[in-house]
C-alpha positions as CSV (number, residue, x, y, z in Angstrom):
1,X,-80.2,50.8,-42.1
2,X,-77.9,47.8,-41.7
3,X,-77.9,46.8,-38.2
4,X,-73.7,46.4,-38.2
5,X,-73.7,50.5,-39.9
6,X,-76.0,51.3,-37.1
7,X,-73.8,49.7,-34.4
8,X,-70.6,51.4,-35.2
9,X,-72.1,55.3,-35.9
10,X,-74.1,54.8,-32.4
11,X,-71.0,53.8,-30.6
12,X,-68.1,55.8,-32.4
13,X,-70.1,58.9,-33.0
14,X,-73.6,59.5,-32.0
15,X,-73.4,58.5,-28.3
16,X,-69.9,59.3,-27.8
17,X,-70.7,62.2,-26.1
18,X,-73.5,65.1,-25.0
19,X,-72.5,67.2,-28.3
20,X,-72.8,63.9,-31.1
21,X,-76.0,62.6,-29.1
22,X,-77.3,67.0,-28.9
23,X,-77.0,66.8,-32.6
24,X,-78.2,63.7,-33.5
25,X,-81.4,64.9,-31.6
26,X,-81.5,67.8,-33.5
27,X,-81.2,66.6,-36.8
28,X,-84.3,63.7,-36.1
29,X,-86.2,66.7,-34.4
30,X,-86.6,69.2,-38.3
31,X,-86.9,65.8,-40.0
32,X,-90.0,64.5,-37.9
33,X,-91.3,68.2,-37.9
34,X,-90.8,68.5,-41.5
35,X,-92.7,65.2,-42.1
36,X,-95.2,66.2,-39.0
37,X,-95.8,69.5,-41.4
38,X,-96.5,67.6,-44.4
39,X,-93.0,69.4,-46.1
40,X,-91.6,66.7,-47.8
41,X,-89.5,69.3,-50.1
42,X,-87.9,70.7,-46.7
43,X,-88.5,66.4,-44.9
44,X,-86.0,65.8,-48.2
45,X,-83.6,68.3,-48.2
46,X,-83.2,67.3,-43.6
47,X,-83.0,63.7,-45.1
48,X,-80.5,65.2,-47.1
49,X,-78.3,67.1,-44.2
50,X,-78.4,63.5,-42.3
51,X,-76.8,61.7,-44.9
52,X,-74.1,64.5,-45.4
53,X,-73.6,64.3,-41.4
54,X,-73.6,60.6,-41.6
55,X,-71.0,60.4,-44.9
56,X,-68.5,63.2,-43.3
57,X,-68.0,60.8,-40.7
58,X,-67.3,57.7,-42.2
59,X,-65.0,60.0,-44.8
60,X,-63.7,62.0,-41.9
61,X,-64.3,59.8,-38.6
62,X,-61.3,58.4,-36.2
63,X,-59.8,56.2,-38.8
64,X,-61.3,52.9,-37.2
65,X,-64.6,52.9,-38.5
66,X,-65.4,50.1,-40.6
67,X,-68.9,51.8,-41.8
68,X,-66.3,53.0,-44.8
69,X,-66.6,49.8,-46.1
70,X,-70.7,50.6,-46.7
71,X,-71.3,51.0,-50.4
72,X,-74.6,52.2,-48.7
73,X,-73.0,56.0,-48.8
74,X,-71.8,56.0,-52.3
75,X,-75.1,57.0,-53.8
């Protein structure tokens, strides 16, 4: 991930407080046990719920991300 993208979700969302950092946690935790499991149908579709997490907020965040500006989401 680009290190300026990883910069603004860690301090505008994922560490802004105990709920963002509760999920984050909990969304690495069924990917690594997916991939732990040798799942890579249900390691995609976790992949898959990140990037959906991640895309809501730059679509939906507090209006002063610049991570919007990431054609990085538009796939």
């Amino acid at each position: 991930m680009d290190q300026h993208l990883y910069r603004e979700f860690t301090r505008k969302y994922y560490f802004r407080d105990e709920h963002g950092i509760a999920q984050v946690a909990a969304l690495h935790k069924d990917i690594l046990a997916a991939v732990e499991a040798g799942d890579s149908d249900r390691a995609a579709a976790e992949m898959r719920k990140h990037w959906v997490r991640m895309w809501k907020l730059v679509q939906d965040g507090d209006g002063t991300n610049d991570a919007a500006e990431f054609s990085f989401f538009m796939v």
